[in-house]
Backbone as CSV, one residue per row, in Angstrom:
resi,resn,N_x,N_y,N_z,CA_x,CA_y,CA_z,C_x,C_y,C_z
1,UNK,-45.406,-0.846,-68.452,-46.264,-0.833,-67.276,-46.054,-2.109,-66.467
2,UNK,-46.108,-3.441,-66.928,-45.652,-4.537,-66.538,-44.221,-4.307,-65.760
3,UNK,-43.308,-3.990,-66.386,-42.143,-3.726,-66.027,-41.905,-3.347,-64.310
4,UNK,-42.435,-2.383,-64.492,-43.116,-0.863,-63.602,-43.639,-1.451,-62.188
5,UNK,-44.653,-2.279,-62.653,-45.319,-3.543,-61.481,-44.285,-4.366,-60.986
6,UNK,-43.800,-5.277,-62.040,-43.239,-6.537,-61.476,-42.038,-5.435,-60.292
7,UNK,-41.271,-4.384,-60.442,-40.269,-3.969,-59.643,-40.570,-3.590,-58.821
8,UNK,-42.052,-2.706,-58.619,-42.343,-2.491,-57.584,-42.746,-3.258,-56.618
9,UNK,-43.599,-4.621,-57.050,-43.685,-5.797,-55.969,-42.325,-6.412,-55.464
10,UNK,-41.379,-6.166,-56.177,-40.072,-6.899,-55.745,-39.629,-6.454,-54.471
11,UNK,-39.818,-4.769,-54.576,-39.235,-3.948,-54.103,-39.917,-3.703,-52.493
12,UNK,-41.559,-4.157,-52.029,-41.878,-4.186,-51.527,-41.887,-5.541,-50.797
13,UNK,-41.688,-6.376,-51.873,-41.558,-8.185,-50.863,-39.854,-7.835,-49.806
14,UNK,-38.859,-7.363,-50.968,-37.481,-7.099,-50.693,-37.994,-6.262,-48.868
15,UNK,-38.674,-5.090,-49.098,-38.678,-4.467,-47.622,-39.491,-5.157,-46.595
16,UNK,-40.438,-5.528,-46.881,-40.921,-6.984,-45.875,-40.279,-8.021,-45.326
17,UNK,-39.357,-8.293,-45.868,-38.473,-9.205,-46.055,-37.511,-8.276,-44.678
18,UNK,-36.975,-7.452,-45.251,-36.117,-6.561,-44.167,-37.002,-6.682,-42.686
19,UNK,-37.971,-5.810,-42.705,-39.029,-5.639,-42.110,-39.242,-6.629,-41.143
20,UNK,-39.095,-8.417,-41.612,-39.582,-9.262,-40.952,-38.381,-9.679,-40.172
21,UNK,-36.601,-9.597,-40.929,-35.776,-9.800,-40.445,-35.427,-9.029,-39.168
22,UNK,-35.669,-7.542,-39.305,-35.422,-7.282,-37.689,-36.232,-7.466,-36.918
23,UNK,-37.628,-7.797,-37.191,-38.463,-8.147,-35.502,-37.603,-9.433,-35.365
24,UNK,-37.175,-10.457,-35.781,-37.234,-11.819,-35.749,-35.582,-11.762,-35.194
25,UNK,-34.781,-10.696,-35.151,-33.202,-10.633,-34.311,-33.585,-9.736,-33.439
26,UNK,-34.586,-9.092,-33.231,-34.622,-8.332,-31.370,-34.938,-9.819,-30.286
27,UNK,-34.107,-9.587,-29.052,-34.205,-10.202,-27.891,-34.013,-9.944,-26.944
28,UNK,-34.860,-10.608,-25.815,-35.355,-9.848,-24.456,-34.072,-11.159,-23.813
29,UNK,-33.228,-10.608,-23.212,-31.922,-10.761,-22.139,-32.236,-10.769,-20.577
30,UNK,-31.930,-11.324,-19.692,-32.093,-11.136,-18.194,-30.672,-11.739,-17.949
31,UNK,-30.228,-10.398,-17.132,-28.619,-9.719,-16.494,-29.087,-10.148,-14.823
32,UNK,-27.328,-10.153,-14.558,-27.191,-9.800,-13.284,-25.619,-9.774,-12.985
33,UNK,-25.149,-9.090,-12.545,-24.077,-9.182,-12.138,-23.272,-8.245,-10.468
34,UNK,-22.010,-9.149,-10.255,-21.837,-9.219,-8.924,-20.533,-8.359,-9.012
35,UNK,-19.948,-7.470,-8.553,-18.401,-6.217,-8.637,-17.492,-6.074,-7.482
36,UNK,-16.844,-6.497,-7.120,-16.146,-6.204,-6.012,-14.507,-6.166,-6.661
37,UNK,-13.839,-5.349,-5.442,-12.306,-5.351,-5.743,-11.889,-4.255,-6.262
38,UNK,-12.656,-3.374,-5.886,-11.908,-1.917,-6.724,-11.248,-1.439,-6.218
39,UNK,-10.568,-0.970,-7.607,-9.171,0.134,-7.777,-9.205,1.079,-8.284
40,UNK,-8.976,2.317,-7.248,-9.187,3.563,-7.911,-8.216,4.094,-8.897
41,UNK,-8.847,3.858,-10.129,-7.675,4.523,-11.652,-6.999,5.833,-11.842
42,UNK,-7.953,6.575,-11.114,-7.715,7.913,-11.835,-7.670,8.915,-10.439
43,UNK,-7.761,8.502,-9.192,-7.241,9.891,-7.863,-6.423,9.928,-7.751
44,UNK,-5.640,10.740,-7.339,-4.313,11.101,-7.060,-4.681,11.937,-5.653
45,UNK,-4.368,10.911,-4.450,-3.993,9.716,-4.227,-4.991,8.973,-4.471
46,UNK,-4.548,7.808,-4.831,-5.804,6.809,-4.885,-7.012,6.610,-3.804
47,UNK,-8.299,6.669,-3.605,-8.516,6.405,-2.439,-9.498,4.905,-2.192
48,UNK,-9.468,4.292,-1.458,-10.073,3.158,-1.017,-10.931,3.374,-1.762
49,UNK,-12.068,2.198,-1.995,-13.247,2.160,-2.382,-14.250,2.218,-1.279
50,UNK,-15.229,3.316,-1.671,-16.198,3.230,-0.400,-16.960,2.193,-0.124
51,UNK,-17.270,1.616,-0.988,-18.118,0.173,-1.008,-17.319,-1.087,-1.346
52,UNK,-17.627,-2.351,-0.994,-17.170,-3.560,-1.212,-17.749,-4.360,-2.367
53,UNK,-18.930,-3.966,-2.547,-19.575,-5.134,-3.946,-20.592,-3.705,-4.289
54,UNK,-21.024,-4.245,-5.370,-22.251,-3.309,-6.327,-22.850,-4.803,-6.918
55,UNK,-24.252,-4.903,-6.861,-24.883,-5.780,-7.413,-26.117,-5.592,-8.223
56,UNK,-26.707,-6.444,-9.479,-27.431,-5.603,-10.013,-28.238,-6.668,-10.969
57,UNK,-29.360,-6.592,-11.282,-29.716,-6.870,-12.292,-30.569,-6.307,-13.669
58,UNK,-31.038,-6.589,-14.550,-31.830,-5.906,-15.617,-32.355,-6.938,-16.533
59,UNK,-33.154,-6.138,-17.112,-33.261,-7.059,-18.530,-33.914,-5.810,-19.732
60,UNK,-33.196,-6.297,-20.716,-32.696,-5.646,-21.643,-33.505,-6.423,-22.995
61,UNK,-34.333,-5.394,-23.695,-34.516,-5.713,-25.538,-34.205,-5.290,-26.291
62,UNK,-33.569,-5.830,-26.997,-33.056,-4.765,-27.951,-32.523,-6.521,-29.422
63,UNK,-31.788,-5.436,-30.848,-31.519,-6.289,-31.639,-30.016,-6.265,-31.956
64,UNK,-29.467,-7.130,-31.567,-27.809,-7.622,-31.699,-27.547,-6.789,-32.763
65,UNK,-27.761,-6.527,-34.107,-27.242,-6.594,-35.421,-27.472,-4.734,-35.478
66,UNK,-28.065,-4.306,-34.473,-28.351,-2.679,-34.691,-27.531,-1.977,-33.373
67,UNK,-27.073,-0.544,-33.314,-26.724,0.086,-32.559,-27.354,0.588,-31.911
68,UNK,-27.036,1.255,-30.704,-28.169,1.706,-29.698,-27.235,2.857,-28.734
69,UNK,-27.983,3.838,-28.461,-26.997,4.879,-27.922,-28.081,5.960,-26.744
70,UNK,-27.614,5.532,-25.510,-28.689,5.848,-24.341,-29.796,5.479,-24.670
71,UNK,-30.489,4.565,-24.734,-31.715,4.058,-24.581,-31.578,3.605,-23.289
72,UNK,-33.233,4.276,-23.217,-33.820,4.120,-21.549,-35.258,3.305,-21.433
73,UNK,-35.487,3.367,-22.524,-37.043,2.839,-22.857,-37.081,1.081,-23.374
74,UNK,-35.730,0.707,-23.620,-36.157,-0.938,-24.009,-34.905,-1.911,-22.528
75,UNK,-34.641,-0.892,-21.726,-33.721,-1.661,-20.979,-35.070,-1.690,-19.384
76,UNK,-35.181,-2.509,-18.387,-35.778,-2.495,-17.407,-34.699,-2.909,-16.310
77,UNK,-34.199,-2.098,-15.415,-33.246,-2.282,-13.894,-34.152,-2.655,-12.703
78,UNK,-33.784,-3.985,-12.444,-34.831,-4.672,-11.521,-34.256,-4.494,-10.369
79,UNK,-33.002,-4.213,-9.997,-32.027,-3.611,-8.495,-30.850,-3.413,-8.789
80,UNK,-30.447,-2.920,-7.826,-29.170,-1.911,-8.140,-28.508,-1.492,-7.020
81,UNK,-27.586,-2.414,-6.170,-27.079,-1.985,-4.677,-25.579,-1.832,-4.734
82,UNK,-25.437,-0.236,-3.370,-24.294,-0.567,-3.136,-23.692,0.660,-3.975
83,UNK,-24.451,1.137,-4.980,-23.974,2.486,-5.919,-25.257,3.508,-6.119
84,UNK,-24.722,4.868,-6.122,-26.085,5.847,-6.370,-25.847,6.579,-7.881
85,UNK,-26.796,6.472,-8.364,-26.212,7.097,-10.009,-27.830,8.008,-9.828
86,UNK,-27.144,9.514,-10.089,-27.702,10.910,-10.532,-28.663,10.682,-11.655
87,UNK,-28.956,10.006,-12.608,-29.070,10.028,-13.863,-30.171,8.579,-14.158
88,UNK,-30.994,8.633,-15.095,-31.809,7.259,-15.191,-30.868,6.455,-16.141
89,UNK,-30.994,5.260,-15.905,-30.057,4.046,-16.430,-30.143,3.726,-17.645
90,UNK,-29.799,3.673,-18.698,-29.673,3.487,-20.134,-28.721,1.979,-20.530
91,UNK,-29.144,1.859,-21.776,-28.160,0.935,-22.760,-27.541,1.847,-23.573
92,UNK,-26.288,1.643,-24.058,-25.661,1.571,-25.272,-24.973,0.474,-25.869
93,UNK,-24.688,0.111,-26.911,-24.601,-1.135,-27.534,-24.075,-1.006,-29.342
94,UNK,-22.456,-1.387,-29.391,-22.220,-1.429,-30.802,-21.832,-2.633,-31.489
95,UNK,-22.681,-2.598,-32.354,-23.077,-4.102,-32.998,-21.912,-5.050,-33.360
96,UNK,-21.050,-3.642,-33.888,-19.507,-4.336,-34.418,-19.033,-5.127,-33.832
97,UNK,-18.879,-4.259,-32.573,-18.040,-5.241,-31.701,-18.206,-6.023,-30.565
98,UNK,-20.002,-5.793,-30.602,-20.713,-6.760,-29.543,-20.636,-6.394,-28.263
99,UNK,-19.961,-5.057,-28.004,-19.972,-4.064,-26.622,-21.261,-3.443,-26.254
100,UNK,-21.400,-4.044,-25.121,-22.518,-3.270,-24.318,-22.135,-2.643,-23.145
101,UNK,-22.798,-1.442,-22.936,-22.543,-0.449,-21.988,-23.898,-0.452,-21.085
102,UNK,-24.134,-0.552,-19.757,-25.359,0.034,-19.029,-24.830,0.863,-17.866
103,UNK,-25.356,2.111,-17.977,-24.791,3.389,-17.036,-26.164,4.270,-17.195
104,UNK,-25.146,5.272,-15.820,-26.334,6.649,-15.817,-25.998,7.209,-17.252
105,UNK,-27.325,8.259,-17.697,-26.879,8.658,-18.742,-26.760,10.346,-19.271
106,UNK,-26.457,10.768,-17.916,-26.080,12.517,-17.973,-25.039,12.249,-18.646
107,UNK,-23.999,11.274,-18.863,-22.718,11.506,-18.779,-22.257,10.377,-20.225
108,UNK,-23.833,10.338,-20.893,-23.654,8.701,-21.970,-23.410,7.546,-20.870
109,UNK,-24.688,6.493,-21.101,-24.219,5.308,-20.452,-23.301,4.613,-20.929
110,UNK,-22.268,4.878,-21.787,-20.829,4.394,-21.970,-19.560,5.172,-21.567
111,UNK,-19.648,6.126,-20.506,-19.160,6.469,-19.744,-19.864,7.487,-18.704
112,UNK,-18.070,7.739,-17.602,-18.689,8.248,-16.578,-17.566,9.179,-16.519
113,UNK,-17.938,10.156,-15.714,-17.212,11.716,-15.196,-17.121,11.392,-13.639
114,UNK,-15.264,11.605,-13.399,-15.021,11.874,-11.953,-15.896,13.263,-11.577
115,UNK,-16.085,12.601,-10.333,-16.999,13.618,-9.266,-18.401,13.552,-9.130
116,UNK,-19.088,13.051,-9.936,-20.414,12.959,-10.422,-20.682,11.324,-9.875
117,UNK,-21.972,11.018,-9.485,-22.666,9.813,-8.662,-22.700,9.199,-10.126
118,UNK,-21.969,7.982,-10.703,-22.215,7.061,-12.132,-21.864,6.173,-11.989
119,UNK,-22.516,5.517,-12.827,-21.587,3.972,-13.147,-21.878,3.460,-14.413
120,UNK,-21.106,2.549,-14.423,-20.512,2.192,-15.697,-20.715,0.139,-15.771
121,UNK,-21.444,-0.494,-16.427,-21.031,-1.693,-16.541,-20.847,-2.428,-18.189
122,UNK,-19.580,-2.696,-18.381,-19.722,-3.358,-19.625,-19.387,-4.787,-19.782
123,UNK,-20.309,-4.982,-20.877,-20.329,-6.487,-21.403,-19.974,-6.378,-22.293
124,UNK,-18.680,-7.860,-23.026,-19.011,-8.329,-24.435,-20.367,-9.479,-25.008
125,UNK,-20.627,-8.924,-25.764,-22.017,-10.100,-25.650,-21.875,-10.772,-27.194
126,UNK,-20.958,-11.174,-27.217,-20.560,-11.662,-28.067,-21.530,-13.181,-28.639
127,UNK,-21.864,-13.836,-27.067,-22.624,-14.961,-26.682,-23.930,-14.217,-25.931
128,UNK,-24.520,-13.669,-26.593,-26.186,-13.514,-25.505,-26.042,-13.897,-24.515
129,UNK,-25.809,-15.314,-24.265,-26.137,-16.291,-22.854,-25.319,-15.919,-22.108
130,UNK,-23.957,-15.704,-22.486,-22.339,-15.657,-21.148,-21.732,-14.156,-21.536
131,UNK,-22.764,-13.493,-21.275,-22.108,-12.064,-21.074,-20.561,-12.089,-20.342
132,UNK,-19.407,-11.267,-20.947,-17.982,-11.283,-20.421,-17.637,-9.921,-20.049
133,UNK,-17.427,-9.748,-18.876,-16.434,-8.235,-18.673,-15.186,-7.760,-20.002
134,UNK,-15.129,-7.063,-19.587,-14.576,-6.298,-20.834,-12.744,-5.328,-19.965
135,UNK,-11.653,-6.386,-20.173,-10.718,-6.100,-19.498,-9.635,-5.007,-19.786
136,UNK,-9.400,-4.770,-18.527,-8.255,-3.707,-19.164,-7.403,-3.414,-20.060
137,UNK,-7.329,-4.463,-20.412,-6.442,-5.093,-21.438,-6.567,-5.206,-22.874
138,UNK,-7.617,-4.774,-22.623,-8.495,-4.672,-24.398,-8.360,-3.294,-25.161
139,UNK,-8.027,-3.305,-26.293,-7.489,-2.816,-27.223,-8.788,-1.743,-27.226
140,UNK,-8.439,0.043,-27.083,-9.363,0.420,-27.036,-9.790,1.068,-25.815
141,UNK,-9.422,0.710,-24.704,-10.477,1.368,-23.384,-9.258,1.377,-22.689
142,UNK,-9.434,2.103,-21.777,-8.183,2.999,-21.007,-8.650,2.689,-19.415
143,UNK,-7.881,2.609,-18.822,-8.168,2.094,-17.202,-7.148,2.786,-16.467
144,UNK,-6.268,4.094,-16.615,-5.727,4.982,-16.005,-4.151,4.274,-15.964
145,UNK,-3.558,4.302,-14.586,-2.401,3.527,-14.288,-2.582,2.148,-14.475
146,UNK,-3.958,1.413,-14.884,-4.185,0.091,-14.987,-4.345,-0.562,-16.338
147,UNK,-4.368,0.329,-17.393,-4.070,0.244,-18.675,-3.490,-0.908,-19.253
148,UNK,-4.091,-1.834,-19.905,-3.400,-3.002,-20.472,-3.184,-4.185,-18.776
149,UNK,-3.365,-3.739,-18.195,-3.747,-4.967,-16.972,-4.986,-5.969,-16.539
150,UNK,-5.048,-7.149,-16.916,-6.037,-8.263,-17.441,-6.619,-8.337,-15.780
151,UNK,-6.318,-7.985,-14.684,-6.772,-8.392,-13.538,-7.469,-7.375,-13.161
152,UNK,-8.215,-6.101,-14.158,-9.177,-5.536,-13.646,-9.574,-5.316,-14.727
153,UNK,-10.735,-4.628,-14.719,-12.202,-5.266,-15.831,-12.727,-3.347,-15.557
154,UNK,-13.192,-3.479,-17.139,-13.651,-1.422,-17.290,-15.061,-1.613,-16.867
155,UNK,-15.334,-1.719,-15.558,-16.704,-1.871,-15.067,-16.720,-0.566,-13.977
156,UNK,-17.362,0.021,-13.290,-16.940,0.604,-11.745,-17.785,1.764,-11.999
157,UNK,-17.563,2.509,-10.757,-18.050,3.700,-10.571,-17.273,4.766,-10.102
158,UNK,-18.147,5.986,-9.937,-17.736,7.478,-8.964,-18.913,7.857,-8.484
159,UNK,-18.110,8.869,-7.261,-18.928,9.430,-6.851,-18.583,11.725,-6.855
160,UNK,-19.614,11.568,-5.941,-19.229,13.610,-6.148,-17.962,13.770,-4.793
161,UNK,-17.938,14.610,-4.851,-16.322,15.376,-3.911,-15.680,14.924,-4.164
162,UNK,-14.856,14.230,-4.838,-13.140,13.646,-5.403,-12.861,13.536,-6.769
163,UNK,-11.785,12.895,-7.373,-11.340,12.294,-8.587,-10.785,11.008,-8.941
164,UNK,-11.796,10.388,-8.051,-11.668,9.194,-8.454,-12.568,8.248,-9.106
165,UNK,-12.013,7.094,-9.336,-12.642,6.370,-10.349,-12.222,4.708,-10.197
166,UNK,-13.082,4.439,-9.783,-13.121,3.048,-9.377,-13.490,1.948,-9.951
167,UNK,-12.420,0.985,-10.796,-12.693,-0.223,-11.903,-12.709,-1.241,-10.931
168,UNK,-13.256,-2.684,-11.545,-13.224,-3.824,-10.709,-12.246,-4.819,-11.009
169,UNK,-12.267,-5.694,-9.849,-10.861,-6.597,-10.292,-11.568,-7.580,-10.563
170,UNK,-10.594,-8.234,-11.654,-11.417,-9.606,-12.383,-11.439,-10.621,-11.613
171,UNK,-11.101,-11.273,-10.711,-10.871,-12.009,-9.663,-12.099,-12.242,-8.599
172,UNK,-12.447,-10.828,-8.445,-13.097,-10.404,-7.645,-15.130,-10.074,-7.755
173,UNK,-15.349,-10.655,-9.711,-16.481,-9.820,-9.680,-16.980,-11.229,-10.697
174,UNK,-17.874,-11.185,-10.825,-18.707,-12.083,-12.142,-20.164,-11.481,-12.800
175,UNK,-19.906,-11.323,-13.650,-20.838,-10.950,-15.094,-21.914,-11.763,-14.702
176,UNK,-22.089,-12.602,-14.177,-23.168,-13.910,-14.000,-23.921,-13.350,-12.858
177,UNK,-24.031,-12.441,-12.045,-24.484,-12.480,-10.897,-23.927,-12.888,-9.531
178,UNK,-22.879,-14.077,-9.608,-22.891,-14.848,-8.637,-21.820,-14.457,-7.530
179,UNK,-22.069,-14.136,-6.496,-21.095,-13.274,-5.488,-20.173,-13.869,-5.263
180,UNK,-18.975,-13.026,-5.747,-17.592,-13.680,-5.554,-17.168,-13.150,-4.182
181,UNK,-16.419,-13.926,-3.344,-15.898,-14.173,-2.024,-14.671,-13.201,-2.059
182,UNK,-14.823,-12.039,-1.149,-13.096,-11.311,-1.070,-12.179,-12.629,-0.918
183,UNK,-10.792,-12.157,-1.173,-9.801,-13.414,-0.895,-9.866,-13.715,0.794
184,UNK,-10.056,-12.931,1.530,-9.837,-13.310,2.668,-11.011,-14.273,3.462
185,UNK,-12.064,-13.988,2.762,-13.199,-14.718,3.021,-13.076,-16.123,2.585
186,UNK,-12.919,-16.149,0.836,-12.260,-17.046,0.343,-11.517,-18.185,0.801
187,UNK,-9.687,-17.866,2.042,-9.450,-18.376,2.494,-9.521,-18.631,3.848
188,UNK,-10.631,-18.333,4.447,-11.522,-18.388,5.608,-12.151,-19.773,5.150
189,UNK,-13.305,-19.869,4.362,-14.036,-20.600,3.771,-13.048,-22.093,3.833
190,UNK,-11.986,-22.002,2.577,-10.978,-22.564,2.567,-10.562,-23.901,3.342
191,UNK,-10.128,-23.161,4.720,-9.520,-22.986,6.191,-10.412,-24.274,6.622
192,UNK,-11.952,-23.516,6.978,-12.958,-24.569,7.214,-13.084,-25.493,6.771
193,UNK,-13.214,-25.751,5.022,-13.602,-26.679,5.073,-12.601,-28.063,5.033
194,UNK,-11.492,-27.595,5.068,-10.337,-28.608,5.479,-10.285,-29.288,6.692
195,UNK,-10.307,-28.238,7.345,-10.873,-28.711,8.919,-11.811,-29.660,9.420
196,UNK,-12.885,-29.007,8.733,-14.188,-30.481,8.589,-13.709,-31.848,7.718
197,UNK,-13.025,-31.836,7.097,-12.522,-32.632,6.211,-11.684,-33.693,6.735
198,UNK,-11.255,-32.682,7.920,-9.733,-33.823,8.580,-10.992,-34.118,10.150
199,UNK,-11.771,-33.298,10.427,-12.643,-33.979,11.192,-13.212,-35.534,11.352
200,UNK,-13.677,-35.345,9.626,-14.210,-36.724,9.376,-13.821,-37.987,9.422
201,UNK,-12.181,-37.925,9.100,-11.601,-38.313,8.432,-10.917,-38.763,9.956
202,UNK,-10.889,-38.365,10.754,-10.205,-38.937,12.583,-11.502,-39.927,12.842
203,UNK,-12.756,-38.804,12.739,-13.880,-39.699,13.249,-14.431,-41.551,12.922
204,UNK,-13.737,-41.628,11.607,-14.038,-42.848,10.430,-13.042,-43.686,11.381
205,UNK,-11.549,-43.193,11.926,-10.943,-44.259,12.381,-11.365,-44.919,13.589
């Protein structure tokens, strides 16, 4: 009877123990990120991108060490411009490999179907804090004619009437939120501030 006791208290400290370990690895995340530069992967012919940037933020709870597959109920989308998705916005998330997915989720928010209004954004979250795009180039995910090419990132969208499918260029987008400059803007910007630079620089003499 002793026996009987002592295992069963073990057995119940042991699941408390569990119990206490996953509240104590769930964490509440705040996203944002900035997309521009797309390339359509998959039309034949390719066609332009209708939009120039997609911007977005969320915040997300959930526990690193567990999987998660369309959840709609622990993720919150605080804006979302620039793309229309059919479908309410979900997480998916595999622990293994620290991949996170946030998309519509007619279609699984870890992917999307040409023709259909979706999108698609993935993170490695390898680091909680510095969420990383997740590149073409990565062993595993397919980016059409762009396959194994590090200068675009498996992020993007579609829309309905065509077959296309639109990834972002790495150059062009940041995981962080922070709006990256087309190149031409870029060397606009550039341009200026050299200019002001050699301004000053007459004026001093």
């Amino acid at each position: 009877m002793r026996n009987s006791f002592a295992q069963l208290a073990v057995a119940t400290a042991a699941t408390l123990g569990l119990a206490f370990n996953a509240a104590a690895a769930t964490v509440t995340e705040d996203y944002s990120f900035a997309l521009g530069g797309f390339i359509d992967i998959n039309g034949s012919p390719a066609l332009p991108s209708p939009v120039n940037q997609i911007t977005g933020s969320f915040t997300v709870t959930f526990d690193p060490t567990l999987n998660y597959d369309n959840d709609t109920a622990d993720v919150s989308l605080h804006s979302l411009t620039g793309v229309t998705v059919d479908s309410p916005i979900g997480f998916s998330y595999d622990a293994g490999s620290h991949t996170f997915f946030l998309g519509g989720t007619a279609n699984d928010s870890d992917f999307v179907v040409v023709g259909t209004n979706d999108f698609v954004l993935t993170y490695n979250l390898t680091d909680l804090s510095n969420p990383m795009f997740i590149g073409c180039d990565t062993t595993g995910f397919l980016c059409g004619a762009s396959t194994g090419n590090a200068a675009y990132d498996t992020s993007g969208f579609t829309t309905t009437g065509n077959d296309s499918l639109w990834f972002i260029a790495a150059a062009e987008s940041n995981p962080n939120g922070t709006t990256v400059p087309e190149p031409a803007t870029g060397a606009l910007v550039l341009v200026a501030g050299l200019g002001m630079a050699l301004a000053r620089r007459r004026s001093r003499r």
